[in-house]
C-alpha positions, 0 to 999 in steps of 0.5 A: 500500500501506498500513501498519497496526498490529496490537494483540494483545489479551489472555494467558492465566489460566494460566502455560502449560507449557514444551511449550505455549510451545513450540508457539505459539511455532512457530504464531506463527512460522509466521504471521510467515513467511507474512506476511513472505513475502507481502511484508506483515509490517514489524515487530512486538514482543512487550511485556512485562507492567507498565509505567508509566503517565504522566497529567496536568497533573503528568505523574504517573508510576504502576505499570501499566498495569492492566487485565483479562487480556482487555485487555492489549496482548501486542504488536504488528506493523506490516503492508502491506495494500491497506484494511482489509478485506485488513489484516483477512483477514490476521489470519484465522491470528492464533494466539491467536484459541483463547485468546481473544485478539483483534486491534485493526486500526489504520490508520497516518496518514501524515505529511508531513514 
């Protein structure tokens, strides 16, 4: 088994309603009890927005990062799959998918220690 990381990509234009919230707040739920369940999710965060970005020869600290909406990273999970191809098939419930959001699969090197 193998782990892979899960990068969710985007947030919405508009601030959703509290009931809106509320409901995929429940989809996503759903998902990481079917992942848990199966023995596939590891973990996994929701990030908050902004940050800091550090860069260069100086180490210069700055506000963002910025980006498009489309681009945001949201979160994140760590998962067990077999290959690429299940770690894909996995997220075929990713609830976001109707918000455009999209999801960037990331095989996880393994280090020797």
């Amino acid at each position: 088994m193998e782990k892979f990381m899960l990068i969710f990509h985007g947030c919405p234009d508009v601030t959703p309603s509290p009931e809106q919230m509320q409901a995929s707040m429940t989809e996503w739920m759903a998902w990481i009890d079917k992942l848990a369940k199966d023995g596939r999710y590891v973990s996994g965060e929701p990030l908050m927005t902004g940050g800091k970005l550090i860069k260069g020869n100086i180490k210069g600290v700055t506000d963002g990062p910025y980006a498009e909406g489309k681009e945001v990273v949201g979160g994140y999970f760590i998962i067990n799959a077999e290959n690429y191809d299940e770690a894909v098939a996995l997220c075929a419930d990713y609830p976001d998918f109707d918000k455009d959001g999209s999801i960037q699969v990331r095989q996880v090197m393994k280090m020797d220690m």
